[in-house]
C-alpha positions in Angstrom: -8.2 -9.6 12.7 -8.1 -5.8 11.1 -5.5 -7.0 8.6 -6.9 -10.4 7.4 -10.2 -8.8 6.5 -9.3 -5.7 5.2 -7.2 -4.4 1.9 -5.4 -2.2 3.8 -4.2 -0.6 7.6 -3.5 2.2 8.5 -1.0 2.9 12.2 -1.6 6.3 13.3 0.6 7.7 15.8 3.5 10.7 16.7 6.8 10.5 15.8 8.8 7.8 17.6 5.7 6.3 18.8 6.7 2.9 16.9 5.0 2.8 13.8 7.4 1.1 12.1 8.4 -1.1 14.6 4.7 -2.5 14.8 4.8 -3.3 10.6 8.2 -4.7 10.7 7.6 -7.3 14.1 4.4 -8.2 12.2 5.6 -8.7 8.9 8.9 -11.0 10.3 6.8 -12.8 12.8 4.2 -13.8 9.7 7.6 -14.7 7.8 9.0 -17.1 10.7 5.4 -18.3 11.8 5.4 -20.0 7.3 9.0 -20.8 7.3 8.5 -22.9 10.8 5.9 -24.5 8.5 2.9 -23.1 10.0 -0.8 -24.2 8.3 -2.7 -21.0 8.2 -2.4 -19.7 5.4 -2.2 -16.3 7.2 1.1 -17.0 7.8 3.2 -16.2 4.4 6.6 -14.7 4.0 6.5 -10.7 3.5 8.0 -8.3 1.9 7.2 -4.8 1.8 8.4 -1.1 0.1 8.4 1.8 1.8 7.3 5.0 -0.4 6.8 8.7 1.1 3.8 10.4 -0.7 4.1 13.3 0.5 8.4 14.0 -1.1 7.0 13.4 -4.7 4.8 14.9 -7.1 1.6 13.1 -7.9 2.8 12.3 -11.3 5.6 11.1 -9.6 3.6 8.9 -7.4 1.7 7.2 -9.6 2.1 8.4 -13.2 1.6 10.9 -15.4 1.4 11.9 -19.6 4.6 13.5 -20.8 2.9 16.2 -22.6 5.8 16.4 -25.3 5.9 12.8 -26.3 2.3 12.0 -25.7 3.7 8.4 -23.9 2.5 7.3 -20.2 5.0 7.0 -17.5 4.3 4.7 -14.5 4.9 6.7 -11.1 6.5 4.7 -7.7 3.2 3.7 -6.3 2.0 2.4 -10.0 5.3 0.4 -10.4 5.5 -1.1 -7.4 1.7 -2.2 -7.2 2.1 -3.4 -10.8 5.6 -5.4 -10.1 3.5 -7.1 -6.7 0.6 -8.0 -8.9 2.6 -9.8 -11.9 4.9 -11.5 -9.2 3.6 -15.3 -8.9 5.4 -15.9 -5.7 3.3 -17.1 -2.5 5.1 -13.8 -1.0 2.9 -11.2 0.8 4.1 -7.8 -0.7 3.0 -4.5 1.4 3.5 -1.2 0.0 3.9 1.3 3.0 3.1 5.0 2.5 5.0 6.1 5.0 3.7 10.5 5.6 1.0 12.1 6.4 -2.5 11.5 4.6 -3.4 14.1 2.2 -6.4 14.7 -0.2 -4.0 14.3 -3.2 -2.5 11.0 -2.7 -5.0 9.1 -0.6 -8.1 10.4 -2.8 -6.7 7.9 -5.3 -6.2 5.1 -2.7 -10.5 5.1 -2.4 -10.9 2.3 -4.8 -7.3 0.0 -3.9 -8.5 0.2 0.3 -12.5 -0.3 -1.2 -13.7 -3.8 -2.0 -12.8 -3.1 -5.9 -9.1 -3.5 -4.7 -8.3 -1.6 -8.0 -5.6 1.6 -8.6 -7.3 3.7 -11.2 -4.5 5.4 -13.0 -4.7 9.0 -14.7 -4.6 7.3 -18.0 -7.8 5.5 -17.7 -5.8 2.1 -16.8 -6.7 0.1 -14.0 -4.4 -2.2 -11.7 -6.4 -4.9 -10.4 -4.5 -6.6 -7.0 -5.1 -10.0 -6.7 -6.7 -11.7 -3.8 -3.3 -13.0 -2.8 -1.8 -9.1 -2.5 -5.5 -8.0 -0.3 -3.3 -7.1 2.5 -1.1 -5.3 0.4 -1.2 -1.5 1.8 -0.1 -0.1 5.0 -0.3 3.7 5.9 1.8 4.8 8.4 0.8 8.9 9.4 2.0 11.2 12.1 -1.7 12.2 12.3 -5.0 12.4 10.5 -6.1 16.1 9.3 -9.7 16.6 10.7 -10.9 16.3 7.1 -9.7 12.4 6.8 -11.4 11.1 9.8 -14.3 9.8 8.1 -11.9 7.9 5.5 -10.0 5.8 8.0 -12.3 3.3 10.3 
């Protein structure tokens, strides 16, 4: 029920603990339960992109200003909500941040996990996801630093 009323989830959990494996049964059984023509609408095919926050910079992660050329450059986590948002298909797209939660990176995740469903970029734009893309974000962590705790319920 968590991820069909939620924008987001987030599997916490050590090393080897199957993480992973829970996402990817999850996201194949939705994909067989629509293609053996299933009625809930629950049930669509998904794909998903897996990122690691934590190896990148946070320009990297979700853009940054060249300060030379004055000119905005889309990071990962920018492109790849952008490219699920402009993609018409009936295809469930989850972008998994797959590290462990920090104050850079998930700071900006407040308002895409929030009800406004919205990634605020550094250069004032604003990525809407449509209702379609909701369950659009999975976190996978190792753990959750004490000072996370009261972001993840």
């Amino acid at each position: 029920m968590t991820v069909s009323i939620n924008t987001g989830a987030t599997l916490v959990g050590p090393t080897g603990a199957g993480k992973s494996t829970c996402y990817r049964i999850l996201s194949r059984i939705m994909t067989s339960l629509h293609k053996a023509g299933s009625k809930n609408e629950q049930y669509q095919e998904v794909a998903f992109e897996i990122l690691n926050p934590k190896c990148i910079t946070m320009g990297e992660l979700y853009g940054e200003v060249n300060m030379v050329t004055q000119e905005w450059r889309d990071g990962l986590a920018s492109t790849i909500m952008r490219r699920a948002v402009n993609d018409e298909t009936p295809i469930r797209k989850w972008t998994v941040f797959d590290g462990p939660i920090d104050a850079l990176w998930i700071e900006n995740m407040n308002t895409v996990l929030d009800d406004n469903m919205t990634l605020c970029l550094a250069n004032g734009e604003r990525i809407k996801l449509k209702v379609l893309t909701r369950r659009q974000l999975q976190l996978r962590v190792d753990g959750v630093h004490a000072t996370f705790r009261h972001r993840v319920s």
